[in-house]
N, C-alpha and C positions, 0 to 999 in steps of 0.2 A: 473477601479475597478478590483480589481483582486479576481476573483473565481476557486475553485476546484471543480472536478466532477470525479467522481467517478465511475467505470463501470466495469463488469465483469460477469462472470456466477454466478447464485443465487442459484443453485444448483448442487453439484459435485459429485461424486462416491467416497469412499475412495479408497485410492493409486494414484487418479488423480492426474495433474500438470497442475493446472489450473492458470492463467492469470489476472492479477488487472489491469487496467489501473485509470493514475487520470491526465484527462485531464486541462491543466493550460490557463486561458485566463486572458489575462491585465498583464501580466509578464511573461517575459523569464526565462524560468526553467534554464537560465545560467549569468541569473543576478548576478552582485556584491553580494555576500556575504551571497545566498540563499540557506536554507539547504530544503529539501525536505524530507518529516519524511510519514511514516506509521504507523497509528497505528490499535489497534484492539478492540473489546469489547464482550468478549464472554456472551453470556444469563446468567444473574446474577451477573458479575462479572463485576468488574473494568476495566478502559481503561489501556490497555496494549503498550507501542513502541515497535515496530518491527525491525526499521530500517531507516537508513535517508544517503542523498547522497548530496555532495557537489554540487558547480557551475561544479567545475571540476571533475567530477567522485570517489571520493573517498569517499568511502563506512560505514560505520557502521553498527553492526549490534547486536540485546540483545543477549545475552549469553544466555537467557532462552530457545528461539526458542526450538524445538522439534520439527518440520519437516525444510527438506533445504527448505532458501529462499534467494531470492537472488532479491535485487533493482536496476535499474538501468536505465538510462533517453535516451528517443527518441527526440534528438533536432528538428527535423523536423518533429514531428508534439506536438514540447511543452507537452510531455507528461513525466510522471513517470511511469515505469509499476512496477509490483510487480512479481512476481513468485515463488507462491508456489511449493513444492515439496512433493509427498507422504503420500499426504495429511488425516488427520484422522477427526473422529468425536468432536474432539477437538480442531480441526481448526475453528469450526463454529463460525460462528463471525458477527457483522457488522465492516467494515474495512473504515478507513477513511484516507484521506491526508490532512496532514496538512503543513504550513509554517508558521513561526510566523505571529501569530494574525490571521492567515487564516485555517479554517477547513472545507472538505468540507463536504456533509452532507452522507453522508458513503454507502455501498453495502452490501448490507447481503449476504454472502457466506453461504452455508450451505452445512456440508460436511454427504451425507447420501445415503445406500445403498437401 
C-alpha cells in the first residue's frame, strides 16, 4: 500500500529556508514512470502545484512560485524533500505530496514573526 507523509517545521520566521520532507512507503520514489508533485493550500485559497520531479531527477517547477524552491529526491531513505527559500507570510500553507491517486495528508507550515 503505498502512503505519503509529510513532515516539516510548523512554524517559521520569515526569510527562513526551511525544509518539507514527504516520506514514501510501499513504492520506490524511483519507480517506472513516477512523478513526485508538491502542492500547496494557502488559508482560503485553492490548492496550488508547486513542483514535481521525475524517477530520474528532472525537475519542474510553476512559474508562479514567489520565493526559491527547489525539489529534489533522497533515494536512500525514499524521501522527496522540498526546500523553501526566503520565505514570506504568504508561504503559509498546508503543503502536501502527492503521486497519482496518492495524497498524503499535508503539514501546516506557517510562516510568522
Amino acid at each position: 500500500q503505498v502512503q505519503l507523509q509529510e513532515s516539516g517545521p510548523s512554524l517559521v520566521k520569515p526569510s527562513q529556508t526551511p525544509s518539507l520532507a514527504c516520506t514514501v512507503s510501499g513504492v520506490s520514489i524511483t519507480t517506472n514512470g513516477a512523478y513526485w508533485n508538491w502542492f500547496r493550500q494557502p488559508p482560503g485559497k485553492g490548492l496550488e502545484w508547486m513542483a514535481s520531479i521525475s524517477r530520474d531527477g528532472r525537475t519542474d517547477y510553476s512559474p508562479s512560485l514567489k520565493s526559491p524552491t527547489s525539489i529534489s529526491r533522497d533515494t536512500a531513505k525514499n524521501q522527496v524533500p522540498l526546500h523553501l527559500s526566503s520565505v514570506t507570510p504568504e508561504d503559509t500553507a498546508v503543503y502536501y505530496c502527492y503521486k497519482w491517486l496518492y495524497w498524503g495528508q499535508g503539514t501546516q507550515v506557517t510562516v510568522s514573526s
